[in-house]
MDAnalysis code that builds the backbone (N, CA, C; Angstrom):
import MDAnalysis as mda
import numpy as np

u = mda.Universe.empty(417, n_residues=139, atom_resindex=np.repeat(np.arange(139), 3), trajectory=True)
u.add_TopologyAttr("name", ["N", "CA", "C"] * 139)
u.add_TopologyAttr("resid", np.arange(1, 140))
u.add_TopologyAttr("resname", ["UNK", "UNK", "UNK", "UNK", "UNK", "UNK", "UNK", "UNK", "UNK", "UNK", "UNK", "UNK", "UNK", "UNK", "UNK", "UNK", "UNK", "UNK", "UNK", "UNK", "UNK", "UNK", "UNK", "UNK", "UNK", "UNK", "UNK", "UNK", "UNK", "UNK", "UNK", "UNK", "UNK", "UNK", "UNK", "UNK", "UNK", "UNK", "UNK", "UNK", "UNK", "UNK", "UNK", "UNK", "UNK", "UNK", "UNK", "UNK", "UNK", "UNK", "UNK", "UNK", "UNK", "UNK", "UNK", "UNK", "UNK", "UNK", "UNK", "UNK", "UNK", "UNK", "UNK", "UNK", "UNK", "UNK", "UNK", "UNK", "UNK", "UNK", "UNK", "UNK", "UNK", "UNK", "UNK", "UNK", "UNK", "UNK", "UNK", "UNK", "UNK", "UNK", "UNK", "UNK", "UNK", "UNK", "UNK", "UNK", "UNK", "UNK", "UNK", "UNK", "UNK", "UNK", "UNK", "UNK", "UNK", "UNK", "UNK", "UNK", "UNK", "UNK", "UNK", "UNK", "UNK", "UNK", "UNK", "UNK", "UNK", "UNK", "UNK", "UNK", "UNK", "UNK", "UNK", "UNK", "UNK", "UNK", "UNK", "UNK", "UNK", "UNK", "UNK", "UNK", "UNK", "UNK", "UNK", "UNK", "UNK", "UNK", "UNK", "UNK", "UNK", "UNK", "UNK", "UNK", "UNK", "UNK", "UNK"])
u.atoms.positions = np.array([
    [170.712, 136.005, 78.216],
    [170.042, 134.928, 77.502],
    [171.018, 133.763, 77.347],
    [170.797, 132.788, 77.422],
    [171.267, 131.335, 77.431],
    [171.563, 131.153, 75.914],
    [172.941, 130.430, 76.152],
    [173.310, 130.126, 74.299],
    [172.586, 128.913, 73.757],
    [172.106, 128.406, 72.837],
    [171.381, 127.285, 72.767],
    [172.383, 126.558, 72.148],
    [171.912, 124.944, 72.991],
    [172.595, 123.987, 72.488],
    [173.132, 123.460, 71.208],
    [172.447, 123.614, 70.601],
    [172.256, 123.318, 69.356],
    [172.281, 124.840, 68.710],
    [173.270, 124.908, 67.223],
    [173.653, 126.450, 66.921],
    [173.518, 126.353, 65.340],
    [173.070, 125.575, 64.324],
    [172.906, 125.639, 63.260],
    [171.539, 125.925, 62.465],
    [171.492, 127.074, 62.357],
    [170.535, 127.650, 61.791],
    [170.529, 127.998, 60.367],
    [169.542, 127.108, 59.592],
    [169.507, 127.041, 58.011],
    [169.710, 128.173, 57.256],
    [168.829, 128.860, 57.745],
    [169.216, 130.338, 56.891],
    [170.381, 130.962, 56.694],
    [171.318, 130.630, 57.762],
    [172.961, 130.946, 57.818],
    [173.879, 129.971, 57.625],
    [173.096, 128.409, 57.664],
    [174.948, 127.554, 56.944],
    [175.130, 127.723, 55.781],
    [176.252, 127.787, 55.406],
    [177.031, 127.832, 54.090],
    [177.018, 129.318, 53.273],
    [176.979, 129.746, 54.610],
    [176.697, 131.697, 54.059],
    [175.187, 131.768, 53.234],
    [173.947, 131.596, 53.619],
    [173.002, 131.393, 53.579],
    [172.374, 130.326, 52.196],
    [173.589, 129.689, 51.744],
    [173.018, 128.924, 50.168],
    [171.931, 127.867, 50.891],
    [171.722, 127.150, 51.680],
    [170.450, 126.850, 51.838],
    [169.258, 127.090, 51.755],
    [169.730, 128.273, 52.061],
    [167.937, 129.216, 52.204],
    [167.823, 129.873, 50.991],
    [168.944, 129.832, 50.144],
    [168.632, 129.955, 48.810],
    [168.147, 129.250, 48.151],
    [168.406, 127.640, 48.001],
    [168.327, 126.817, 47.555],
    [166.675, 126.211, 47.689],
    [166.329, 126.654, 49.243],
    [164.466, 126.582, 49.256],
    [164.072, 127.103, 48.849],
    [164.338, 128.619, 48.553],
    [163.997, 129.483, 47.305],
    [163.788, 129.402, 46.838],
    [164.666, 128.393, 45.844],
    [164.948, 128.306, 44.457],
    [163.357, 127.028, 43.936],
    [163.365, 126.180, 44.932],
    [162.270, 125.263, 45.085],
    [161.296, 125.219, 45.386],
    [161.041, 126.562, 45.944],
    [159.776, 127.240, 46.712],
    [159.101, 127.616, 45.080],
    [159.682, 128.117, 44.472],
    [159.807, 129.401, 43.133],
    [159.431, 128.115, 42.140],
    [160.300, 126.520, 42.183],
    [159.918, 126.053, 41.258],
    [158.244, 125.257, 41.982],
    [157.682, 125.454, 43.151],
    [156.935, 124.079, 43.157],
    [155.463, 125.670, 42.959],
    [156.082, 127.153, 43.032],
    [155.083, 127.969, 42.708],
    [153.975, 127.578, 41.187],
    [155.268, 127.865, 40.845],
    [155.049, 128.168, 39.021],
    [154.528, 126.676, 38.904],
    [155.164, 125.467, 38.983],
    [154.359, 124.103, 38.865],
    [152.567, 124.118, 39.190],
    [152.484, 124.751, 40.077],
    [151.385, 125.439, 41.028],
    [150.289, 125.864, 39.520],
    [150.890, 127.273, 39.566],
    [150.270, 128.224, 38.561],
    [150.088, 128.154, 37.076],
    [150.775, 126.487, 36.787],
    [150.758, 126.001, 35.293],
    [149.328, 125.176, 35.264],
    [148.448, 125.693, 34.317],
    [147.522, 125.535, 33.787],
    [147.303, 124.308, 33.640],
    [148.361, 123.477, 32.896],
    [148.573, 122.034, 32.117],
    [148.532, 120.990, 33.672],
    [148.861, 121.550, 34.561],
    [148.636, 120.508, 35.773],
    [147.683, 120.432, 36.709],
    [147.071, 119.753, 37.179],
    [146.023, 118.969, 37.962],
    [146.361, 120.319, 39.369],
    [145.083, 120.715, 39.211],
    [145.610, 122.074, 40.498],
    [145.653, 121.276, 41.760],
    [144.780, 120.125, 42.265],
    [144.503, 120.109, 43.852],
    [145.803, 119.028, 44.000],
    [146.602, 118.445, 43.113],
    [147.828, 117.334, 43.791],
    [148.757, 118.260, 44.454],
    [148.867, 117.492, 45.381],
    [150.266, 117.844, 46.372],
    [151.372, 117.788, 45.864],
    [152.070, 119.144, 45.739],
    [153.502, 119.141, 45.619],
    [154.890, 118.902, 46.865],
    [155.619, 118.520, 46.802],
    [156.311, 118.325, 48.144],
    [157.657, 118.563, 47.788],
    [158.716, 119.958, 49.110],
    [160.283, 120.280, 48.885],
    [160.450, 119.428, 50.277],
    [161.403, 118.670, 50.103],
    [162.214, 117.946, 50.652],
    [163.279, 118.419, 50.635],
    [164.079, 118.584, 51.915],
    [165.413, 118.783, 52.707],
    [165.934, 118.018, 52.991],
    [167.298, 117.369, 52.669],
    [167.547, 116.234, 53.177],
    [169.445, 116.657, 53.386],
    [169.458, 116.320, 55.061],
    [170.704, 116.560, 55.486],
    [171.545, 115.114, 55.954],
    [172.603, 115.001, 55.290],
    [173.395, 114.496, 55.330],
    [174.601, 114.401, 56.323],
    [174.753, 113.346, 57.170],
    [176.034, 113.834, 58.549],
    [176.796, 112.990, 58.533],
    [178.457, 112.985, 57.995],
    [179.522, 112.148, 57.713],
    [180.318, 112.202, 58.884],
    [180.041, 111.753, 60.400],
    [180.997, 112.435, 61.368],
    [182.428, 111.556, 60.999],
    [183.811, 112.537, 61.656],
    [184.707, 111.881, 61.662],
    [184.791, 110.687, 62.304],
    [186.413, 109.871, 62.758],
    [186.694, 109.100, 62.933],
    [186.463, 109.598, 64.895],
    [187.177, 110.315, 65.120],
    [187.312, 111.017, 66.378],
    [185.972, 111.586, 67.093],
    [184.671, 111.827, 66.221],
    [183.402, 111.972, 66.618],
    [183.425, 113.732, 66.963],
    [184.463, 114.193, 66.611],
    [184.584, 115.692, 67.205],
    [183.978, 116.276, 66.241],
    [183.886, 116.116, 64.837],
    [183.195, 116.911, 63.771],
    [182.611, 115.970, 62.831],
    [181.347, 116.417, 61.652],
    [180.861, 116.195, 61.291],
    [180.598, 116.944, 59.695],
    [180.692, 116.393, 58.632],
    [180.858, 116.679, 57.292],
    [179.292, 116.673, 57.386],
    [178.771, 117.718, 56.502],
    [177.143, 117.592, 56.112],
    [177.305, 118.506, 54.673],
    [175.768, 117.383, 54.130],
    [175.362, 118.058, 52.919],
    [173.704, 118.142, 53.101],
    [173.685, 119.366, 52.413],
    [172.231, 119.576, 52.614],
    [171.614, 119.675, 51.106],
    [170.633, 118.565, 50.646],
    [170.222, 118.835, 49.435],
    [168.620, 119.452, 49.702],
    [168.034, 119.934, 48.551],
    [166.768, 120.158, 48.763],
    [166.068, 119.875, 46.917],
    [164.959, 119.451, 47.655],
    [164.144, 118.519, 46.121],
    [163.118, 118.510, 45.986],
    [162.432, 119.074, 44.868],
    [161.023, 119.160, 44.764],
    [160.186, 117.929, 44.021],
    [159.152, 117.430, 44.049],
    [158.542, 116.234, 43.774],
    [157.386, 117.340, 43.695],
    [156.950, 117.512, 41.707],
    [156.061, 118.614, 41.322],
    [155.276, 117.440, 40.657],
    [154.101, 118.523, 40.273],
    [152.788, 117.407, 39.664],
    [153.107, 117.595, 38.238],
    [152.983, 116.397, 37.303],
    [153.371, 116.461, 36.271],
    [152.375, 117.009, 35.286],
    [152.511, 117.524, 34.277],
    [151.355, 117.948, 33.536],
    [150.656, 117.279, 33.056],
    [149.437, 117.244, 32.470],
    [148.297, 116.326, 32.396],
    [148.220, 115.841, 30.937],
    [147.690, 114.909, 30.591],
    [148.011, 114.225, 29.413],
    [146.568, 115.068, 28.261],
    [147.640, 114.738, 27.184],
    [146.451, 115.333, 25.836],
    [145.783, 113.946, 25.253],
    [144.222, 113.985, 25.342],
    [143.767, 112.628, 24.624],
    [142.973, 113.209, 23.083],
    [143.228, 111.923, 22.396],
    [143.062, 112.330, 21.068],
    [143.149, 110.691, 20.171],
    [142.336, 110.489, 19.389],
    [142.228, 109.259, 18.919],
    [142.187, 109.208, 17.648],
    [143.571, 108.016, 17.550],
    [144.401, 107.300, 16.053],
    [143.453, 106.659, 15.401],
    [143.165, 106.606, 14.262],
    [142.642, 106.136, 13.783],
    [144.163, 105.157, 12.575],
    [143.453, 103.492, 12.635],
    [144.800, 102.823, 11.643],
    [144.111, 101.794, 10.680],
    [145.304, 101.880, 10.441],
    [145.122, 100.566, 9.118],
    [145.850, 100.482, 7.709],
    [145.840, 99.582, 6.607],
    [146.726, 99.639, 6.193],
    [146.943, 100.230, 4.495],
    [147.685, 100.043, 3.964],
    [147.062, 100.399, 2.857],
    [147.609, 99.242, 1.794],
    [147.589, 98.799, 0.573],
    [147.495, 98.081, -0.486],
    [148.462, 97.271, -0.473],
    [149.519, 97.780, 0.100],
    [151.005, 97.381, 0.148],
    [151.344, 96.631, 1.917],
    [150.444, 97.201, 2.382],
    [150.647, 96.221, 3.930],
    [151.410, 97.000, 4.488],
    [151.628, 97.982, 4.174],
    [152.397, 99.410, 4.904],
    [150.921, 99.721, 5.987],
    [151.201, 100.323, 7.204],
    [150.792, 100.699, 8.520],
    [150.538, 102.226, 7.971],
    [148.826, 102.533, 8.437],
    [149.282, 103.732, 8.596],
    [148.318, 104.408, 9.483],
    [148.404, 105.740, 10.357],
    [148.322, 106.176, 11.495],
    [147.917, 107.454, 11.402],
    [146.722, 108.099, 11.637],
    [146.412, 109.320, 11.489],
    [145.390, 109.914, 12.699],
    [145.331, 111.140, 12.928],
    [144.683, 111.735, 14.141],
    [142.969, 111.741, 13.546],
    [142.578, 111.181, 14.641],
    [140.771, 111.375, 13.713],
    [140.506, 113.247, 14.323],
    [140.091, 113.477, 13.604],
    [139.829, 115.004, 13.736],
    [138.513, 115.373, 13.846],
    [137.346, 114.845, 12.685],
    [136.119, 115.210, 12.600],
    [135.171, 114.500, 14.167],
    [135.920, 113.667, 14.745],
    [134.924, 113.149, 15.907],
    [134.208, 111.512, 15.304],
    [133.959, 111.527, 14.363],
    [133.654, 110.401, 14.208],
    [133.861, 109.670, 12.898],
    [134.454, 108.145, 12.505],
    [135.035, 107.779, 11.485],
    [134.411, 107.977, 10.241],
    [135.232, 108.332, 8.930],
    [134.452, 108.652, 8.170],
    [133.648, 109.717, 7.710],
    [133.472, 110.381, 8.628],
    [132.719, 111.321, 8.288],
    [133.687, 112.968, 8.033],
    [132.993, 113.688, 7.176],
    [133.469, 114.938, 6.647],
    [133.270, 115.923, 7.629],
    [133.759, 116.923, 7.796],
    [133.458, 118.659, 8.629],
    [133.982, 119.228, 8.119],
    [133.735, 120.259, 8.644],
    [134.398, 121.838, 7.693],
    [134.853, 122.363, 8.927],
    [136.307, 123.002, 8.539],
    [137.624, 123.149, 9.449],
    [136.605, 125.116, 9.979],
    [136.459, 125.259, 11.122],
    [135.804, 126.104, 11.135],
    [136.842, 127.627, 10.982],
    [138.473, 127.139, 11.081],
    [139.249, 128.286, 11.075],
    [139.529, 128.970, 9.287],
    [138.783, 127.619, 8.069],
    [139.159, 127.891, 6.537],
    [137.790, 127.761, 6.374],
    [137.125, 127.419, 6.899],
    [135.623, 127.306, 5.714],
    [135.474, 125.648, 5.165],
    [137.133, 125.424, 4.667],
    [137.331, 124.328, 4.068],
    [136.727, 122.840, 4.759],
    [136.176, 122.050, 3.417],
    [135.944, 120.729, 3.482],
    [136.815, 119.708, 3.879],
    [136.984, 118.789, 4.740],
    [138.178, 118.178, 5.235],
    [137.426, 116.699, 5.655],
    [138.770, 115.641, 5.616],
    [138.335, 114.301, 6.061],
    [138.284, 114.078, 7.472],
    [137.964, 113.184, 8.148],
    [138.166, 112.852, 9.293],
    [139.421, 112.888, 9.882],
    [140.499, 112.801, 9.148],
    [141.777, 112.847, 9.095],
    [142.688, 114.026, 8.850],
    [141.335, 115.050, 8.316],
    [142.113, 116.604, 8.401],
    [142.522, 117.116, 6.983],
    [142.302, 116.191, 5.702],
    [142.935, 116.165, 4.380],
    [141.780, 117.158, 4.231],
    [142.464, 118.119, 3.142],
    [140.892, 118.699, 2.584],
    [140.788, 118.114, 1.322],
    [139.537, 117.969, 1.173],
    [138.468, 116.802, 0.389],
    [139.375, 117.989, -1.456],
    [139.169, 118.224, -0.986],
    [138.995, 119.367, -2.797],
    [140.964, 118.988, -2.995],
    [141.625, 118.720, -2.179],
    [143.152, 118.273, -2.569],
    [143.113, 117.134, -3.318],
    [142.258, 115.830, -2.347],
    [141.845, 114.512, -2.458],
    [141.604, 114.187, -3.966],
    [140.627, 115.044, -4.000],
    [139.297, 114.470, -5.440],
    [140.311, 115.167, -6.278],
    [141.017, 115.953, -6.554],
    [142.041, 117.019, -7.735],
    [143.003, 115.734, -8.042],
    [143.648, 114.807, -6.520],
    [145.128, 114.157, -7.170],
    [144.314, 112.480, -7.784],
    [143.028, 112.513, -7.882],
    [142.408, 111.046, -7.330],
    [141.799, 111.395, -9.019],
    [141.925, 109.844, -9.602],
    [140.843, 110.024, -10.894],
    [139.863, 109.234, -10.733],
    [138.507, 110.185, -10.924],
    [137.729, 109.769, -10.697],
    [136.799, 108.995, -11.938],
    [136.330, 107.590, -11.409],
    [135.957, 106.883, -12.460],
    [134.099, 106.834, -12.148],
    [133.832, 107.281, -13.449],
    [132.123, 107.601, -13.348],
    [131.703, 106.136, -14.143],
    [131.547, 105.304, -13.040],
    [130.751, 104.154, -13.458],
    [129.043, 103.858, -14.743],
    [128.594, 105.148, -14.669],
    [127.635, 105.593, -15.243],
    [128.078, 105.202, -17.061],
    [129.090, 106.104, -17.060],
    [129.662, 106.293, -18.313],
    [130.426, 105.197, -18.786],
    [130.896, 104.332, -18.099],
    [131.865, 103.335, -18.104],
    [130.882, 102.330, -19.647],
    [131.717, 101.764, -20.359],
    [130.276, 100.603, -21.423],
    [131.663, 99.533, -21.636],
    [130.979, 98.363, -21.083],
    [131.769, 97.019, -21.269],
    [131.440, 96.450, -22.472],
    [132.711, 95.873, -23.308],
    [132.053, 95.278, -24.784],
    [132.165, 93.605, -24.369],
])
């Protein structure tokens, strides 16, 4: 059999750390793969990229071989702020929870009464004094 011209075979330079190293990228673009949180049908891509520093004399050649994965990133959580300010002109920023502004639900994991904002109502009305206009008499 004829020796071939060309004699560098990946799996064996550098005492096989290449072919480890696709391994290692194979293993990460798997699991990227098999994570839930990411968009299943995008293309993941390992890139090999060899590097050739020949000498001055052209007789030899310095190489580096990197390898790089370009994975799909995980997918974003949407969820809507509800803002505005309060008395003092202080900012303030809260997750709307019930679905729509204003309005009350009951947290289905407590039973409990809660704001749009997730407060439960029975904390609210306990720290809040409540003024019964009914009863109120102006002189």
């Amino acid at each position: 059999m004829a020796k071939e011209p060309i004699n560098f075979n990946l799996s064996e330079v550098a005492e096989g750390g290449v072919q480890i190293k696709l391994n290692r990228a194979l293993k990460e673009v798997a699991a990227n793969i098999l994570n839930p949180n990411t968009e299943a049908k995008k293309k993941r891509k390992v890139t090999l990229t060899i590097t050739v520093s020949p000498n001055d004399k052209r007789d030899a050649a310095d190489t580096v071989i990197e390898v790089k994965t370009s994975l799909a990133p995980e997918v974003g959580v949407a969820s809507t702020m509800l803002l505005g300010m309060d008395s003092k002109g202080q900012p303030h920023v809260n997750e709307l929870k019930s679905g729509v502004r204003g309005q009350e639900y009951i947290d289905t994991e407590t039973g409990e009464i809660k704001t749009d904002t997730g407060e439960k109502v029975d904390d609210i009305e306990k720290a809040e004094k409540v003024v019964d206009l009914q009863k109120r008499k102006e002189n």
